[in-house]
C-alpha positions in Angstrom: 133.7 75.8 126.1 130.3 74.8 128.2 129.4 71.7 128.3 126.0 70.6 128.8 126.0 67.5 132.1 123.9 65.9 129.3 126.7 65.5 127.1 128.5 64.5 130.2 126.5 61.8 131.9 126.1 59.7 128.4 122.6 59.1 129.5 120.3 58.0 126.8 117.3 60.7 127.5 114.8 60.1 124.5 112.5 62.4 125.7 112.8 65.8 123.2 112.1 68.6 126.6 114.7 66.4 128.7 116.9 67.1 125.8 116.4 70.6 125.8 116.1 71.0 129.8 119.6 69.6 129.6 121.3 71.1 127.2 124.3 73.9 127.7 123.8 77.9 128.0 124.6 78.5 123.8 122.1 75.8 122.8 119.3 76.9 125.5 120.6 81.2 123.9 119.7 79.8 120.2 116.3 77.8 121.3 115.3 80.9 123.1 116.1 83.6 120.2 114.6 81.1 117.7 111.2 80.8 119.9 111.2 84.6 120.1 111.2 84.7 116.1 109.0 82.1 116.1 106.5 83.6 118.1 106.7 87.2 116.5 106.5 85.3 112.9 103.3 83.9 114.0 101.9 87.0 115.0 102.6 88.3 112.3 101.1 86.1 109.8 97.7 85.6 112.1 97.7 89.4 112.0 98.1 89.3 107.8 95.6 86.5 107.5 93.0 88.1 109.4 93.5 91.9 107.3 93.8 90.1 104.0 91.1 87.9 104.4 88.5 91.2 105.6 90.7 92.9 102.4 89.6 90.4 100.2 85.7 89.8 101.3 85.2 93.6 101.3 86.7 94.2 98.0 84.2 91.9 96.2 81.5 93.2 97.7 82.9 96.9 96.8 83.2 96.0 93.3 79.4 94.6 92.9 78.1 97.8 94.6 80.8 99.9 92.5 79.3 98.6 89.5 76.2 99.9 89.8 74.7 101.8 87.2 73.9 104.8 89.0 76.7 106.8 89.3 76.3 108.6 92.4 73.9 105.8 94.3 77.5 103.7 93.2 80.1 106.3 95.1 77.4 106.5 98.3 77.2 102.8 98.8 81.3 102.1 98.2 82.1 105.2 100.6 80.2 103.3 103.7 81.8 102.2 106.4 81.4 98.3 105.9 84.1 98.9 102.9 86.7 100.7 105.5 88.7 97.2 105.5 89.5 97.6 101.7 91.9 100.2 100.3 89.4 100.5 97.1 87.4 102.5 99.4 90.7 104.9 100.2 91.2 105.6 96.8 87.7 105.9 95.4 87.6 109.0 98.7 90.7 110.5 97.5 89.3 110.7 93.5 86.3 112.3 95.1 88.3 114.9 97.4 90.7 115.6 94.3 87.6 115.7 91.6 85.0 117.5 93.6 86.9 118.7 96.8 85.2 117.0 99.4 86.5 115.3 102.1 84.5 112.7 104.0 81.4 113.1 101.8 77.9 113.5 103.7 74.5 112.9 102.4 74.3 116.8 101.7 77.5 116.3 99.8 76.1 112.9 97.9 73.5 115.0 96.8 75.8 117.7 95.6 78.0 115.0 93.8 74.8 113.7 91.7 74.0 117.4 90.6 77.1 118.0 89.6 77.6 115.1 87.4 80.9 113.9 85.7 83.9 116.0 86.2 85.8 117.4 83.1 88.6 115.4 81.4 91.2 118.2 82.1 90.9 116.8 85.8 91.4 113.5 84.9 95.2 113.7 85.1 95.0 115.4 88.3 93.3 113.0 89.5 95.0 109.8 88.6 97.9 111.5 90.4 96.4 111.3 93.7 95.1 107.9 93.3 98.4 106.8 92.3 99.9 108.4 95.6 96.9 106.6 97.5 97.6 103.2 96.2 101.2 103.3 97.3 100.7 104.4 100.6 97.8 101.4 100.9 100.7 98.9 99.3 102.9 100.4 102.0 100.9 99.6 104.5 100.3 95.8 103.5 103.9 95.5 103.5 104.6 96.1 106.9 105.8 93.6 109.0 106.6 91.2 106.3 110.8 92.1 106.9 109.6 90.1 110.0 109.0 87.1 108.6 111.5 87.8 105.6 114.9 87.9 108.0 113.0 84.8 110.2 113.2 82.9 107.2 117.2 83.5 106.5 118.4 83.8 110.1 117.0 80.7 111.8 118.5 78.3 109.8 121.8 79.9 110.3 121.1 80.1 113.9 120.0 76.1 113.7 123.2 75.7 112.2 125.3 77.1 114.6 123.9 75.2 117.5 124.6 72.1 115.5 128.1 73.5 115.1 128.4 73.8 119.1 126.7 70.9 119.8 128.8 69.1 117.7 131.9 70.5 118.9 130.6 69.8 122.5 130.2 65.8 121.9 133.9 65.7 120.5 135.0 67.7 123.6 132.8 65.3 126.1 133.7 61.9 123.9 137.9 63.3 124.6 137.1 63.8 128.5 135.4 60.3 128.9 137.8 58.6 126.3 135.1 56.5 124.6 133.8 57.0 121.4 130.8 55.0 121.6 127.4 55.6 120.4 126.2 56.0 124.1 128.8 59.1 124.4 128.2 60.4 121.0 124.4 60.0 120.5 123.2 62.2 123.2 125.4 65.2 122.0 124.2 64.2 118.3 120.8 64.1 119.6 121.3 67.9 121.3 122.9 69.7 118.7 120.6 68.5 116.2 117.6 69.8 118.2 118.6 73.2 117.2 118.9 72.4 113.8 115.0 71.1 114.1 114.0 74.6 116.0 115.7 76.9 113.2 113.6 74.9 110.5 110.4 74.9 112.3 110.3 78.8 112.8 112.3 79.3 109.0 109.3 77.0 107.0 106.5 79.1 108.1 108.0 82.1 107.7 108.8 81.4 104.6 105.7 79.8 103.1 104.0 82.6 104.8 106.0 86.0 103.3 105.6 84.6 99.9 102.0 84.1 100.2 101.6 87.6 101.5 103.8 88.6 98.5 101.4 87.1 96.5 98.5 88.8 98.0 100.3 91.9 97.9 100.6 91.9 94.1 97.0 90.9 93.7 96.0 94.0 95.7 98.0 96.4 93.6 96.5 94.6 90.4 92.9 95.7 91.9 93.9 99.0 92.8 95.6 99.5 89.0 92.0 98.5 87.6 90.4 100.6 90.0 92.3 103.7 89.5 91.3 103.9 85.8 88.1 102.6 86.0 87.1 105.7 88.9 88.7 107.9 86.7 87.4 107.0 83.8 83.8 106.7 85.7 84.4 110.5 87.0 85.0 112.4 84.1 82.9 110.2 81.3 79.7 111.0 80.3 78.6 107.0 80.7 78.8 104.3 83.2 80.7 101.9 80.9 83.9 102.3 83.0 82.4 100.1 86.1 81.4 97.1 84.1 
């Protein structure tokens, strides 16, 4: 079994990087693989800040210009490209393409939309079908990444553990070879081992606190997009605007 000259030399190093500088291959392995999931975990949740944070300023702003009283003024305004960051916008497109057939509406088409007026209610199955198939696909697409931060939360502390395991092991192994069991033989092993325990903690908690608070997100998105699938097609195929309050 490796032992770290750390272990060895019984010095006294307080200093946390001399701890680590020193320590054997298996502890430096586990500090290495827990940085790695430390640093993708951060990404990660930087990465889901920023989207949910444009996600959540554009989909108030969608709903004030969505409940416009003018029904077709209402659909031009949420179909702009400053509402591209929420997945309202993705589903109010694919009520439109399923309603009225038109894909990436123009101004000719706005105008076309307005004449035509509200679909029939024979559609509005039809298209509460598609929206459905919309919102999942948007739900799937807020989800990625998080078995990142998921399986960073229940590995590292396993991984901590099992350099405190080693580390352990190693101090009984160095306190045998010196034939001393004094705190100056023991403490520095102590003081290794439990350094991994203190990296698989450190890139566990924010992993944790940061995939339920996506989760959380998550299922107030798909609460929006449930309102907003019955509101657009109740606001498509009714003969009043009463659907957007």
């Amino acid at each position: 079994m490796p032992i770290s000259n750390f272990l060895l030399s019984g010095e006294t190093e307080r200093s946390i990087v001399g701890i680590v500088l020193s320590s054997g291959p298996v502890a430096k392995s586990i500090l290495l693989i827990l940085l790695f999931l430390s640093i993708i975990s951060w990404s990660v949740i930087l990465q889901k800040w920023f989207r949910f944070h444009r996600l959540n300023r554009a989909s108030r702003q969608f709903w004030k210009n969505y409940r416009k009283k003018h029904f077709d003024q209402a659909l031009h305004d949420c179909a702009s490209g400053r509402f591209q960051s929420t997945p309202l916008q993705h589903l109010l497109l694919t009520g439109i393409e399923r309603g009225y057939g038109i894909r990436n509406p123009t101004a000719g088409d706005w105008q076309a939309i307005g004449e035509s007026g509200r679909l029939s209610h024979e559609k509005a199955e039809r298209i509460e079908r598609a929206i459905d198939r919309a919102a999942l696909l948007e739900l799937e697409s807020l989800e990625n990444h998080l078995t990142i931060l998921a399986t960073t939360a229940n590995v590292s502390p396993f991984l901590g553990l099992f350099g405190t395991v080693w580390g352990v092991m190693g101090s009984f192994l160095a306190m045998g070879s010196k034939g001393s069991a004094n705190l100056a033989v023991v403490g520095p092993g102590i003081a290794e081992a439990l350094i991994t325990t203190l990296a698989g903690l450190a890139a566990a908690i924010p992993a944790v606190i940061g995939y339920n608070h996506f989760l959380g997100q998550i299922r107030l998105v798909s609460t929006d997009l449930e309102r907003f699938r019955s509101s657009l097609t109740d606001r498509l195929t009714r003969g009043s605007d009463r659907a957007a309050s």
